[in-house]
Backbone of each chain as ProteinMPNN parsed JSONL, in Angstrom:
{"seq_chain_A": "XXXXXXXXXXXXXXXXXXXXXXXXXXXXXXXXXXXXXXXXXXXXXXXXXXXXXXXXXXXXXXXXXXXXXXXXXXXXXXXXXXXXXXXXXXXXXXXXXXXXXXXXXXXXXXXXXXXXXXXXXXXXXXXXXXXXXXXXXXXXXXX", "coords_chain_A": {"N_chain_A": [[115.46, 107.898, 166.264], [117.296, 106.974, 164.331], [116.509, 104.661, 163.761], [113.885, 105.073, 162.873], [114.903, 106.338, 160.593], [116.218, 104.18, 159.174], [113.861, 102.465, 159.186], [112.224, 103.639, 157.583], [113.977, 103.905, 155.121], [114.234, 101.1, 154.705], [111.902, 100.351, 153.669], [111.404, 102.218, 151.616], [113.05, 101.43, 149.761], [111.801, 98.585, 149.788], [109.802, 99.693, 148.276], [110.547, 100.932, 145.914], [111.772, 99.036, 144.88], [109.083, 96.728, 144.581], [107.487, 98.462, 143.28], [105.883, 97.962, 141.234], [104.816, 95.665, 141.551], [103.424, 96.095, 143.981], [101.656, 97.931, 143.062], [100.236, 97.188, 141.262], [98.982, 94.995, 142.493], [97.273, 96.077, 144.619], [95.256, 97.208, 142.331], [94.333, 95.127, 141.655], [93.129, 93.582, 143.773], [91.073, 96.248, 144.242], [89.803, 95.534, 141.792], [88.735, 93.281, 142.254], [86.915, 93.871, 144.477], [85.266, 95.746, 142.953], [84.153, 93.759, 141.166], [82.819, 92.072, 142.677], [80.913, 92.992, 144.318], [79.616, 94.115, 142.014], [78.552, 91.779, 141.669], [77.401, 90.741, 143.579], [75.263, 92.873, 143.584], [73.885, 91.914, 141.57], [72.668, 89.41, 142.527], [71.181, 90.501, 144.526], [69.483, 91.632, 142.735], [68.482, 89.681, 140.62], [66.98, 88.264, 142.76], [65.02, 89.885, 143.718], [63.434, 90.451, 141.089], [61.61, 88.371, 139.048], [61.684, 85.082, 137.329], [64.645, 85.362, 136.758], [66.176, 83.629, 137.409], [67.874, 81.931, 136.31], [69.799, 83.336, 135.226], [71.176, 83.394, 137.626], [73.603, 81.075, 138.113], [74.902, 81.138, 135.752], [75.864, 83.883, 136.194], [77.676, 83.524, 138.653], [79.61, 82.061, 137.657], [80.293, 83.775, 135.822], [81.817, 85.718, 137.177], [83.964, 84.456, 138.651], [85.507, 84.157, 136.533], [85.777, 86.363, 135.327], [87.549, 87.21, 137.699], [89.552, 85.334, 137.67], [90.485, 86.127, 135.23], [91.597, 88.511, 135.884], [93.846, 88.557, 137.829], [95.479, 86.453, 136.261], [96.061, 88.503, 134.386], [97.166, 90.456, 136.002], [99.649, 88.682, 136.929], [100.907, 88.734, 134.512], [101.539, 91.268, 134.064], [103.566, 91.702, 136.089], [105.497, 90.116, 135.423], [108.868, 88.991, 134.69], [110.674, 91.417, 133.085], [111.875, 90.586, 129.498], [114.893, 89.916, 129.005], [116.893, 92.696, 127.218], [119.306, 92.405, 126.128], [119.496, 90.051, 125.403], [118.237, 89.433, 123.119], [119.115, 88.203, 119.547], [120.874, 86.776, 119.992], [123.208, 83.682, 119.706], [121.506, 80.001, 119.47], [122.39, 78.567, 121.563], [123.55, 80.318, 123.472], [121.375, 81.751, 124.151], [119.77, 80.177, 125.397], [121.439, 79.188, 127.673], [121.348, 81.948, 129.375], [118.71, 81.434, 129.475], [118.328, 79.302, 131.453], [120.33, 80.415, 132.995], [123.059, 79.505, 133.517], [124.921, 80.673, 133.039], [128.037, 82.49, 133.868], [128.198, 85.604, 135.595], [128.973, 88.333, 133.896], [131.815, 91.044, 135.315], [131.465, 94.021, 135.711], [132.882, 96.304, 133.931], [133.521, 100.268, 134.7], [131.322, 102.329, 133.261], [132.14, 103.891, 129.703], [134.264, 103.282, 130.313], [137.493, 101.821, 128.738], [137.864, 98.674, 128.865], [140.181, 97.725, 128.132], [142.41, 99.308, 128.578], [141.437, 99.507, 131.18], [143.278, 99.758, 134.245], [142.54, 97.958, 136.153], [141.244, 95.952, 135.325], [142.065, 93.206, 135.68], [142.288, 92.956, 137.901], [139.444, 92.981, 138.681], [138.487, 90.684, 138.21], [139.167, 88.719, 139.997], [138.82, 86.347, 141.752], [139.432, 86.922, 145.44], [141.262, 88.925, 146.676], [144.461, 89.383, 147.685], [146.026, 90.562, 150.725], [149.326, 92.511, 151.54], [150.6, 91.462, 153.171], [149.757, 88.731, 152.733], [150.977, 88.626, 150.151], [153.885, 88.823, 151.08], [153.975, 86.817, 152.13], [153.223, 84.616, 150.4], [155.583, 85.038, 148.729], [157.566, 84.578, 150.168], [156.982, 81.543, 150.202], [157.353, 80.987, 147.759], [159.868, 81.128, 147.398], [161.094, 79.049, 148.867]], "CA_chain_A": [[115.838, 108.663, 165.06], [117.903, 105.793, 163.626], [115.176, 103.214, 164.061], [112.625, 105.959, 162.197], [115.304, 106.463, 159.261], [115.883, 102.791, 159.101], [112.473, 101.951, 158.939], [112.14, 105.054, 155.831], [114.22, 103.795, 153.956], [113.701, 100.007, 154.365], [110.028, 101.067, 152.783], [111.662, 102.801, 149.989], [114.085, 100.016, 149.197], [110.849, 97.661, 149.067], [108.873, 100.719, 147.081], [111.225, 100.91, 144.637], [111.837, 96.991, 144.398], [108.42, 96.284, 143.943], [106.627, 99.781, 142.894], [104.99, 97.584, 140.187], [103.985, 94.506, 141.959], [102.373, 96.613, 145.264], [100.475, 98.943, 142.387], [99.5, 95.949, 140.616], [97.871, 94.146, 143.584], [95.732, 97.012, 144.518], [94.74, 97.872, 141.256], [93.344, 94.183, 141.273], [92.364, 94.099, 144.799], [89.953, 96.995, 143.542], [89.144, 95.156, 140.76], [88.148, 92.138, 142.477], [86.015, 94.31, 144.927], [84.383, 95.86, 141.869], [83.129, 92.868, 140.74], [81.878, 91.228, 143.669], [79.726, 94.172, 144.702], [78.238, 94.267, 140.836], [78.148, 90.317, 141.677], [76.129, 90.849, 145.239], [73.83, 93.626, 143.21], [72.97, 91.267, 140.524], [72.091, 88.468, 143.097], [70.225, 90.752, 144.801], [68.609, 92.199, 141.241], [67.949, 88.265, 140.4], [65.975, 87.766, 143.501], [63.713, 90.31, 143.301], [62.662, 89.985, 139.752], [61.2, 86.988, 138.613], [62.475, 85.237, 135.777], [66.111, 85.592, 136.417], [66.862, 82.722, 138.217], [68.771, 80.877, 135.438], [71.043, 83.365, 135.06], [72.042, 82.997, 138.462], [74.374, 80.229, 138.106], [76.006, 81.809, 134.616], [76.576, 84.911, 137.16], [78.957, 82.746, 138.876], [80.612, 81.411, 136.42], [81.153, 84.925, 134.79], [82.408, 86.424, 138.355], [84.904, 83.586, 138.662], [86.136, 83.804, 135.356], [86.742, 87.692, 135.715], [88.647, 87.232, 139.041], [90.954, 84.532, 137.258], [91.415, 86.747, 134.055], [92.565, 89.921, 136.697], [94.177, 87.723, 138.678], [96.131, 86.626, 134.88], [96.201, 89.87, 133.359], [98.366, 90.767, 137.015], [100.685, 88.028, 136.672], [101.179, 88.949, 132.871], [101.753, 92.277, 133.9], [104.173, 91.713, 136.622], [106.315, 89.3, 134.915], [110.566, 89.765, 134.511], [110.854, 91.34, 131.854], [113.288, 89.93, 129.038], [116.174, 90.978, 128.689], [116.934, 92.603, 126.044], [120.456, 92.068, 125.27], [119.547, 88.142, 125.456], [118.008, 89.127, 121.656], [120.19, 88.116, 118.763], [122.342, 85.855, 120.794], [122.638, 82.555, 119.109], [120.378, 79.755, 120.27], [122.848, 78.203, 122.606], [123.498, 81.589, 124.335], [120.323, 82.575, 124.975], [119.142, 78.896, 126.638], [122.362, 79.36, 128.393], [121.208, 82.858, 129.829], [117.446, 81.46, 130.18], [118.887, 78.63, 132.913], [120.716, 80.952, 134.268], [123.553, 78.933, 133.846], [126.661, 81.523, 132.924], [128.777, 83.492, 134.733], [127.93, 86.9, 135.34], [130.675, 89.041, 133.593], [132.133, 91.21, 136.012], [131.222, 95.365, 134.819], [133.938, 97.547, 134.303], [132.839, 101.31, 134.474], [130.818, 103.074, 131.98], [133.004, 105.005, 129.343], [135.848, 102.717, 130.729], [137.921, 100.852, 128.048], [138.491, 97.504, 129.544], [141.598, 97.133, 127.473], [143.124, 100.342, 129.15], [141.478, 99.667, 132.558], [144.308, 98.979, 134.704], [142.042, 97.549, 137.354], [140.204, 94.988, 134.675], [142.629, 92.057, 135.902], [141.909, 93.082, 139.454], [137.927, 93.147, 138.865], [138.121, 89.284, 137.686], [140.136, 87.885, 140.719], [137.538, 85.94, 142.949], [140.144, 86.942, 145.836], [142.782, 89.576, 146.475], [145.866, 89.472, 148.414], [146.75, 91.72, 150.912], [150.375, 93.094, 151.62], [150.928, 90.367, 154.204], [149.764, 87.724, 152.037], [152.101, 88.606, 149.052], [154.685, 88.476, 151.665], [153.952, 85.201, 153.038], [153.441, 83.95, 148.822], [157.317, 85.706, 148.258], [158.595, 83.538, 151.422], [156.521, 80.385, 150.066], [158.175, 80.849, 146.576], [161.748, 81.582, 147.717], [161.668, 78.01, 149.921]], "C_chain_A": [[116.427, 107.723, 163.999], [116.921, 105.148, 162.723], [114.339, 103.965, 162.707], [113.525, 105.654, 160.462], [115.334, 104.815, 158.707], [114.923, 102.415, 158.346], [112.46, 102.247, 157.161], [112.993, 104.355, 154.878], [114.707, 102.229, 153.653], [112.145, 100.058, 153.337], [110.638, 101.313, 151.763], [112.199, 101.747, 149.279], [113.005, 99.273, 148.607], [109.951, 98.241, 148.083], [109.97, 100.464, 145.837], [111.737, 99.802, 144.117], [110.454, 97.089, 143.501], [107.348, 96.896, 143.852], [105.307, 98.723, 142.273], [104.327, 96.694, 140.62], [102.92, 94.979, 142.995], [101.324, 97.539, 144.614], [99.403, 98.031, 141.802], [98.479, 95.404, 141.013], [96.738, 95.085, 144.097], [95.127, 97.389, 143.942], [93.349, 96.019, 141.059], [92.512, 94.023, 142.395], [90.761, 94.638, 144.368], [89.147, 96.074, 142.33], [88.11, 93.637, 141.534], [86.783, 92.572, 143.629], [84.844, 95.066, 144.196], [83.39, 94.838, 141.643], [82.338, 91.796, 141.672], [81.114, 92.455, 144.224], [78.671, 94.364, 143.15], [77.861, 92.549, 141.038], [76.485, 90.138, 142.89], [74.823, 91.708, 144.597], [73.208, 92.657, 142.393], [72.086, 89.868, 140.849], [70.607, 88.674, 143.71], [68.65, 91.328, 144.015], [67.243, 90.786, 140.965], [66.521, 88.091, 141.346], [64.939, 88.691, 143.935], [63.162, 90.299, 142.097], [62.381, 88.518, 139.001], [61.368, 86.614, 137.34], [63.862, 84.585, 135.149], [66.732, 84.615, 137.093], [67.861, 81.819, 137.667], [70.028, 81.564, 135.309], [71.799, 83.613, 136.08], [73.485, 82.436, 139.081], [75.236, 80.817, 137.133], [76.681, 83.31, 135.469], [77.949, 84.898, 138.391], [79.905, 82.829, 138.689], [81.284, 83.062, 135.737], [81.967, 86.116, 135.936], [83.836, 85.551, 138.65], [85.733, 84.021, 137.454], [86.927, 85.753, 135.346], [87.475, 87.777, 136.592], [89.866, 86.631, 138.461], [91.064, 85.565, 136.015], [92.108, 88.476, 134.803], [93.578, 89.641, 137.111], [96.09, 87.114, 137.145], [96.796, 87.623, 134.496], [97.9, 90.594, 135.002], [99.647, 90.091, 137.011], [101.494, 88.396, 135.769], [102.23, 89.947, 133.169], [103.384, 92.19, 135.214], [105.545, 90.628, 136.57], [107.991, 89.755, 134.726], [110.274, 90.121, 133.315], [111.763, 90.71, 131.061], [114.082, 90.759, 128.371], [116.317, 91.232, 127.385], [118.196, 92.497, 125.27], [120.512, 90.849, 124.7], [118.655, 88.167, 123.44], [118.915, 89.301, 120.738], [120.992, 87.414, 118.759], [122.035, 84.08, 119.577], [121.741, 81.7, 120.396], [120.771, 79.065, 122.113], [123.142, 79.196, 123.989], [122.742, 81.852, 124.836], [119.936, 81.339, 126.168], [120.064, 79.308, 127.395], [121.841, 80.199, 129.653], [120.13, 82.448, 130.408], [117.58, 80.621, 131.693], [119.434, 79.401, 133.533], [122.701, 80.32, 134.29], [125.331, 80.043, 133.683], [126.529, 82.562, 133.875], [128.28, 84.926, 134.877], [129.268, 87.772, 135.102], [130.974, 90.278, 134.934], [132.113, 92.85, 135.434], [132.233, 96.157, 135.313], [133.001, 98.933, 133.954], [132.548, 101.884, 133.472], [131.728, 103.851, 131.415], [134.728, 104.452, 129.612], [136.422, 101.366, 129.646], [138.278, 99.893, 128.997], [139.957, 97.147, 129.223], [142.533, 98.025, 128.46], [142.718, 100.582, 130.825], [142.867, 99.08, 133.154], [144.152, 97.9, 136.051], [141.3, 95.981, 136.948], [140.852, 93.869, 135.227], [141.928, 92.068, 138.208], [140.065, 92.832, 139.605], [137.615, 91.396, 138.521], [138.708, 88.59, 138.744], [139.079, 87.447, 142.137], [138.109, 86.377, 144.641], [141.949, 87.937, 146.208], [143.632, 89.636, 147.472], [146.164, 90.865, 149.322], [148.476, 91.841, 151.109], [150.925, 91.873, 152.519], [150.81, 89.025, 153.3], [150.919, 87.957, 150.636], [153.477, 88.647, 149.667], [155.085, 87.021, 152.111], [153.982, 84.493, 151.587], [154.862, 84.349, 148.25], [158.049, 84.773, 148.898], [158.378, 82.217, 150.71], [157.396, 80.233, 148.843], [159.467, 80.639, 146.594], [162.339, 79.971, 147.931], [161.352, 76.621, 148.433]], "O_chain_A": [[115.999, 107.76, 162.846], [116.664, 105.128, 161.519], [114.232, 103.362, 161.639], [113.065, 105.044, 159.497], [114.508, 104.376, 157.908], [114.974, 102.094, 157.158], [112.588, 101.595, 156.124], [112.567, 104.271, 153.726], [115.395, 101.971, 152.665], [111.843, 99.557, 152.254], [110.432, 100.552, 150.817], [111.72, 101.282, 148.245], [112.922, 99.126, 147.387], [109.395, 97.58, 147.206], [109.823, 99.628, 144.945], [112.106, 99.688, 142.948], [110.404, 97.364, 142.302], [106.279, 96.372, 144.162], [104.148, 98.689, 142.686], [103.155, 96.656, 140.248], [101.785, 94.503, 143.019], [100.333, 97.934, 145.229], [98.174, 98.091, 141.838], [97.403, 95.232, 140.44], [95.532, 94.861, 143.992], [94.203, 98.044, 144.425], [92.211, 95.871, 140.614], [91.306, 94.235, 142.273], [89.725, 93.991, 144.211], [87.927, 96.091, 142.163], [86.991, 93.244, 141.205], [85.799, 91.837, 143.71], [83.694, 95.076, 144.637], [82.176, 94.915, 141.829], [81.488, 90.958, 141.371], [80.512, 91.781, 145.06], [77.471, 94.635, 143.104], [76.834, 92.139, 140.498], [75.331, 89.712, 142.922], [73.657, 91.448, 144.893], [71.987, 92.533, 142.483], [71.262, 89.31, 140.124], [69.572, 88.007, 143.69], [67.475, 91.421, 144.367], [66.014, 90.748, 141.024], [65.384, 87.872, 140.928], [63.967, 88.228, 144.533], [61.968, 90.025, 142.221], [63.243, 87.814, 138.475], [61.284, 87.361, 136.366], [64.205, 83.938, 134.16], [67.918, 84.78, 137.379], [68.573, 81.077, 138.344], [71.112, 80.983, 135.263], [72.952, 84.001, 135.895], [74.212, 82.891, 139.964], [76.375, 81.07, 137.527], [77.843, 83.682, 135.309], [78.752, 85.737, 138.799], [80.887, 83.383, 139.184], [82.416, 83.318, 135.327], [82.56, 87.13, 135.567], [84.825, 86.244, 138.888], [86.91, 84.23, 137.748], [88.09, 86.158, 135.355], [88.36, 88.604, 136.369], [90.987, 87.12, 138.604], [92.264, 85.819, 135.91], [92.868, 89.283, 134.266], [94.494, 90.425, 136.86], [97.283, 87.396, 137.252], [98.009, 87.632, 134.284], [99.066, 90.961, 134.86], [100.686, 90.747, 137.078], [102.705, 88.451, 135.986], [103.406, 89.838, 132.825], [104.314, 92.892, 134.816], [106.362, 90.428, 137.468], [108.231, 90.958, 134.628], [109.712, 89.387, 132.502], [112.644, 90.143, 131.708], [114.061, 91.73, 127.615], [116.04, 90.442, 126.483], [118.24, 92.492, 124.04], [121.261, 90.5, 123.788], [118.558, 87.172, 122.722], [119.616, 90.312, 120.791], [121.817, 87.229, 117.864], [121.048, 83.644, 118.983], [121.391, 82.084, 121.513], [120.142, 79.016, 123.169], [122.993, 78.894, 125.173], [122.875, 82.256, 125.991], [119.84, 81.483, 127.387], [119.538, 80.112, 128.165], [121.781, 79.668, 130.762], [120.002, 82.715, 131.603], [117.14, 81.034, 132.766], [119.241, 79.358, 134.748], [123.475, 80.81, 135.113], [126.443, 79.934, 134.199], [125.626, 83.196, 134.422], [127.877, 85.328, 133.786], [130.261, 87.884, 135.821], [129.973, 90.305, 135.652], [132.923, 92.959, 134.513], [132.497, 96.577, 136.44], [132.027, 98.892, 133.203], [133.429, 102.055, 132.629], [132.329, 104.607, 132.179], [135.829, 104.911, 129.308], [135.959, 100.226, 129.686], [138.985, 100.23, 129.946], [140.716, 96.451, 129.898], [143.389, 97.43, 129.113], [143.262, 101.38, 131.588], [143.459, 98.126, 132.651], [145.005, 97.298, 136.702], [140.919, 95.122, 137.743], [139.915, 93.09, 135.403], [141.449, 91.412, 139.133], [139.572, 92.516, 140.688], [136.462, 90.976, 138.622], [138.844, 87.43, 138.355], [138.756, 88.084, 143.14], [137.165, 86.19, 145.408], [143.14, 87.675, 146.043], [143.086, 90.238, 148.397], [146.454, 91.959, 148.838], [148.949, 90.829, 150.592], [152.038, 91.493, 152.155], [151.804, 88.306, 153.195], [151.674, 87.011, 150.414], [154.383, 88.509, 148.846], [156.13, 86.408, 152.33], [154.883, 83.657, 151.527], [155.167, 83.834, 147.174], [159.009, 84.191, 148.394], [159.414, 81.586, 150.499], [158.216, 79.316, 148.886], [160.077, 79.962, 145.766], [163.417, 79.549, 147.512], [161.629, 75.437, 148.625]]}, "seq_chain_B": "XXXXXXXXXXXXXXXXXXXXXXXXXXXXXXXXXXXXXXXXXXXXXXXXXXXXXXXXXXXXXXXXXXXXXXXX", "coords_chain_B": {"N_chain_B": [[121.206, 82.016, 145.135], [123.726, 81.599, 145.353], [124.371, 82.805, 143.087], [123.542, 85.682, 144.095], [125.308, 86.289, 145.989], [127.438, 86.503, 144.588], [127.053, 88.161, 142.734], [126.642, 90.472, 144.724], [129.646, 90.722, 146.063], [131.215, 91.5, 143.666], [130.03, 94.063, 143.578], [130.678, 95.06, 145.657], [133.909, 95.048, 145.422], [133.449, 96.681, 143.165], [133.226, 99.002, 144.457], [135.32, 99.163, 145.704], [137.337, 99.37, 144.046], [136.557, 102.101, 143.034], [136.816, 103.396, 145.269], [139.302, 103.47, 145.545], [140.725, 104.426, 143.132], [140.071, 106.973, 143.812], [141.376, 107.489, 146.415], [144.039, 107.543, 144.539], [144.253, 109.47, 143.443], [144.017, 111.793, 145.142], [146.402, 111.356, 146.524], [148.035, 112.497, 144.545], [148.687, 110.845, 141.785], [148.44, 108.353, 139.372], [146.398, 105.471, 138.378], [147.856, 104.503, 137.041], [150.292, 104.682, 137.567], [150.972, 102.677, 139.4], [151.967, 99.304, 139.32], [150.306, 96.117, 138.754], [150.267, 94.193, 141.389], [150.442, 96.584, 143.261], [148.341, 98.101, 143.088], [146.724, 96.161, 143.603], [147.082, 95.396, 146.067], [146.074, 98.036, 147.763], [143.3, 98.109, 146.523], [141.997, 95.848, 147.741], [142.547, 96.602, 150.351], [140.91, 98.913, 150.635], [138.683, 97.109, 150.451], [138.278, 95.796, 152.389], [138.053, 97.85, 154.22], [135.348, 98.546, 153.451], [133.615, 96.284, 153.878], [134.52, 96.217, 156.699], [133.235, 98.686, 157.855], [130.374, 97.568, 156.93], [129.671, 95.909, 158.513], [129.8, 96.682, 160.722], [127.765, 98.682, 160.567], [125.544, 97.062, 160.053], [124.976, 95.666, 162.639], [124.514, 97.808, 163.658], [122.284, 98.438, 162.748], [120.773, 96.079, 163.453], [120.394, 96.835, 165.925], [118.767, 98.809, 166.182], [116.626, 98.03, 164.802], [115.946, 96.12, 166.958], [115.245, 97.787, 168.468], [117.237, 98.57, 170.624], [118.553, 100.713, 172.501], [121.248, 102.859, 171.941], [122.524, 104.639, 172.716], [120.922, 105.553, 175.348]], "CA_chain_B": [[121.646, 82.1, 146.345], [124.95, 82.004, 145.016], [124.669, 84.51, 142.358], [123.487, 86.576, 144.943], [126.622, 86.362, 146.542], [128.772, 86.784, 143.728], [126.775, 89.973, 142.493], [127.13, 91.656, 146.143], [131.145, 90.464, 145.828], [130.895, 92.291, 142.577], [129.448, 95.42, 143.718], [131.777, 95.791, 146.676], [134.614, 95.034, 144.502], [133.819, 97.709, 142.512], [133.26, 100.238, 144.878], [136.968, 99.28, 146.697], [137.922, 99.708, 143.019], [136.181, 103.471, 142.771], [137.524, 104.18, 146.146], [141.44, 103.382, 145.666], [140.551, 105.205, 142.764], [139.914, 108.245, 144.453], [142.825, 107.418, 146.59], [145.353, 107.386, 144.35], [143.888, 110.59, 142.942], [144.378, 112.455, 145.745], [147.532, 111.28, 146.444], [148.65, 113.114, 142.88], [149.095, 109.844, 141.35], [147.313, 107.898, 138.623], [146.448, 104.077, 138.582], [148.742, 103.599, 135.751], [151.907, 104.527, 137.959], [151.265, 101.093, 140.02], [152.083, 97.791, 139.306], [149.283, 95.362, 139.649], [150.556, 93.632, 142.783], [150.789, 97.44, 144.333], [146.777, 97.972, 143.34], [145.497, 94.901, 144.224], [146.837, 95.678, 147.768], [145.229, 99.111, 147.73], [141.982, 97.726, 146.399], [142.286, 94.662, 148.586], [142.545, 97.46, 151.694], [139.569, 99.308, 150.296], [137.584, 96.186, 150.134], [138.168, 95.312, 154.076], [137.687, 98.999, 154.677], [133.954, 98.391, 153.156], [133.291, 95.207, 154.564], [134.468, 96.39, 158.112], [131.876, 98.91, 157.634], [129.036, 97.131, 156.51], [129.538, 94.65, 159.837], [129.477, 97.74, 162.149], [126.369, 99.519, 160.25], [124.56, 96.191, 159.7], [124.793, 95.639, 163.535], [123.348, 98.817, 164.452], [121.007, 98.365, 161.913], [120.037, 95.087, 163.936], [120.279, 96.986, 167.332], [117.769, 99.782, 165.531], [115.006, 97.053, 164.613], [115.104, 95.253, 167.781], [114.431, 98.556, 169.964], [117.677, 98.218, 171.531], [118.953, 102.385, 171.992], [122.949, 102.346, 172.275], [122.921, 106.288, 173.378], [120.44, 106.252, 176.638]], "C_chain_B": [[123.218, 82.754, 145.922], [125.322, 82.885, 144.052], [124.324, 85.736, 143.076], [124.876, 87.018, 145.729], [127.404, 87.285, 145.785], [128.694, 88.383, 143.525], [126.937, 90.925, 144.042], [128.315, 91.965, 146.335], [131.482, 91.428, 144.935], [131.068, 94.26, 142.541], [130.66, 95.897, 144.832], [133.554, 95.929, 145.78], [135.166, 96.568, 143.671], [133.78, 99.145, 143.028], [134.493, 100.238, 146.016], [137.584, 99.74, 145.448], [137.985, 102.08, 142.962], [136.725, 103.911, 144.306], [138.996, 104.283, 146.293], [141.617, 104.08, 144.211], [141.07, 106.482, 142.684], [141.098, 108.477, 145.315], [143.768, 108.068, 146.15], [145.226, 108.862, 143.666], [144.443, 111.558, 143.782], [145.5, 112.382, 146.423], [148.753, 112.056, 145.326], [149.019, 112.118, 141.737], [148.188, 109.466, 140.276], [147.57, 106.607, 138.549], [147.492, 103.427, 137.416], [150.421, 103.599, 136.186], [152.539, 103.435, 138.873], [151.175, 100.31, 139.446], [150.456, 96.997, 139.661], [149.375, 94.971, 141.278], [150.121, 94.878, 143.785], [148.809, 97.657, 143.937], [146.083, 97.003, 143.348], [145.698, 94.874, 145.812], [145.773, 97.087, 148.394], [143.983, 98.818, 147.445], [141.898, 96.486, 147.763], [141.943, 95.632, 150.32], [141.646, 98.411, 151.722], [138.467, 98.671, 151.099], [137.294, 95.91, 151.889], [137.454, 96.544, 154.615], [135.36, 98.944, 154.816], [133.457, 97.274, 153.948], [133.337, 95.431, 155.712], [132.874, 96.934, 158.666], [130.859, 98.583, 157.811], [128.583, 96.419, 157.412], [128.92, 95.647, 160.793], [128.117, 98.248, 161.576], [125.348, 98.109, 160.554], [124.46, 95.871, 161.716], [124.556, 96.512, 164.465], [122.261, 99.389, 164.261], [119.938, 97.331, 162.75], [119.777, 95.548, 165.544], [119.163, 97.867, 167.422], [116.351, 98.722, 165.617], [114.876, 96.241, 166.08], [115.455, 96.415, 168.978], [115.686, 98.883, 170.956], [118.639, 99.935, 171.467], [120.637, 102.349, 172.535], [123.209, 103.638, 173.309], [122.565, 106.838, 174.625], [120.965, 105.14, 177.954]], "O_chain_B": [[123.693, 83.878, 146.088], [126.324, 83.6, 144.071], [124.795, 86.805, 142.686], [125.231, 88.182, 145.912], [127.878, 88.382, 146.082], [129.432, 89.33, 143.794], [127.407, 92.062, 144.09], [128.576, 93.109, 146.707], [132.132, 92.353, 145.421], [131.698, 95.146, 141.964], [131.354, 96.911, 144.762], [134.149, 97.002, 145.683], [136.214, 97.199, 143.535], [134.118, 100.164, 142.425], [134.62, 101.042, 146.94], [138.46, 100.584, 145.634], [138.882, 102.921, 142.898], [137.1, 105.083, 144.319], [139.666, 105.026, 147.01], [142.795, 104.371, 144.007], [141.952, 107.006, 142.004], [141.816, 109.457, 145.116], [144.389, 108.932, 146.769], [146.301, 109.375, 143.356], [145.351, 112.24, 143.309], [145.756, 113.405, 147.058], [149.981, 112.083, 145.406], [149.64, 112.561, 140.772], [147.164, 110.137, 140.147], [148.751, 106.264, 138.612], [147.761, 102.27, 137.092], [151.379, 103.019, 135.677], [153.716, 103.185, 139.137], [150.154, 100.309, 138.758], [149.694, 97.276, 140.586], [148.649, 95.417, 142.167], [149.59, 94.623, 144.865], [148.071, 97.205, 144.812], [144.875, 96.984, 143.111], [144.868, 94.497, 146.639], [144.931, 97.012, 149.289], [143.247, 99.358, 148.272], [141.611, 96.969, 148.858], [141.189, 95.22, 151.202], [141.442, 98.902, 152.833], [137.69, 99.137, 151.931], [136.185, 95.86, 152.421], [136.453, 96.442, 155.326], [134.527, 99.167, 155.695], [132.711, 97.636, 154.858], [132.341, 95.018, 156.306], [131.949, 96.416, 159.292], [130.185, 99.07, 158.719], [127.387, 96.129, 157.455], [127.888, 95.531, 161.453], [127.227, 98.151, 162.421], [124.4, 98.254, 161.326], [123.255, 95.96, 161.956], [124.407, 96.323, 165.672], [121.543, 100.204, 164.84], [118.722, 97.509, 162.81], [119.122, 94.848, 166.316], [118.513, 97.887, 168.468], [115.373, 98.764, 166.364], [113.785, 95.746, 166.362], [115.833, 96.125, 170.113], [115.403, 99.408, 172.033], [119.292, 100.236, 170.468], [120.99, 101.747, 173.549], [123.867, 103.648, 174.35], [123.072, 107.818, 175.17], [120.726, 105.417, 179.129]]}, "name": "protein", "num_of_chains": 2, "seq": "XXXXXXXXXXXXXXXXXXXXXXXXXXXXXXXXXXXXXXXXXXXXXXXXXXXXXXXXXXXXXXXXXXXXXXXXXXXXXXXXXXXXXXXXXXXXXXXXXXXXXXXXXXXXXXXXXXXXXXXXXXXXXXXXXXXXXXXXXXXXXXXXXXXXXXXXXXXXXXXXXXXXXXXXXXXXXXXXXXXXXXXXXXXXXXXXXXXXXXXXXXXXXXXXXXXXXXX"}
């Protein structure tokens, strides 16, 4: 029963991660089975009609070239999006944000003045103290 | 790796925050009648509360995937 829910809603977790990337891939999937079945008819088209043997080779070439522009067009499509607060920022800000390299601010709750949170000092403290430790930092101070 | 961290730190954080919260709520109280020192122990005793948690679920989460039944 566990195990079952578990499972359920490991699945969902990854569905709803990557809805877009697992729709994506079968949508090209399909696409790439599309065109190799009109690829296989047109080989087999070619070699019964006489004639068509030249464009054989350009049949290739234009089956390849659709696989890599699906193949593209998926990537494109499955890309991070950008953020959009990161527009407007000056230029140092945004490189900043594109490395990756700043802090992540620390979110006080929606609707919640930070000025008037009384928790905002507590939400920035890499580290909090329990009751024992501010005992043992009272003793350390005293000596 | 390590922003991974931080943001999970983050998240628990804030849900020891929203639970001492609730706490102090139902106590009749409001977070503005403690001292820092006195809600950073209360959050602080949240935060273990969650973390204890998450040890005991996550290890019967791991007893779940590998088949192993605690109850027969």
């Amino acid at each position: 029963m566990i195990a079952q829910m578990l499972r359920f809603s490991v699945l969902l977790a990854i569905w709803k991660k990557y809805r877009r990337h697992l729709t994506g891939a079968l949508v090209l999937l399909a696409f790439w089975l599309v065109v190799n079945i009109v690829h296989q008819d047109f080989i087999e088209y070619s070699h019964l009609s006489q004639g068509k043997e030249e464009a054989l080779g350009w049949s290739y070439l234009l089956k390849w070239v659709a696989n890599l522009l699906g193949l593209a067009i998926y990537l494109w499509l499955i890309r991070e999006p950008v953020k959009q607060n990161s527009v407007g920022l000056d230029p140092l800000t945004s490189l900043n944000l594109r490395s990756g390299r700043t802090e992540p601010k620390p979110k006080s709750p929606k609707g919640v003045d930070p000025a008037a949170d009384p928790f905002a000092e507590i939400r920035q403290k890499d580290r909090l103290r329990s009751k024992a430790d501010i005992v043992i930092d009272d003793v350390k101070g005293k000596r | 790796m390590f922003n991974l961290k931080k943001k999970i730190n983050q998240k628990i954080r804030n849900k020891a925050i929203s639970r001492a919260q609730t706490r102090i709520m139902l106590a009749g109280k409001m977070p503005e009648d403690f001292d820092e020192l006195q809600l950073e122990v209360i959050v602080k005793e949240e935060e273990d509360k969650i973390v204890g948690d998450a040890k005991e679920k996550g290890l019967l989460a791991l007893a779940a995937l590998l088949g192993l039944s605690l109850w027969s």
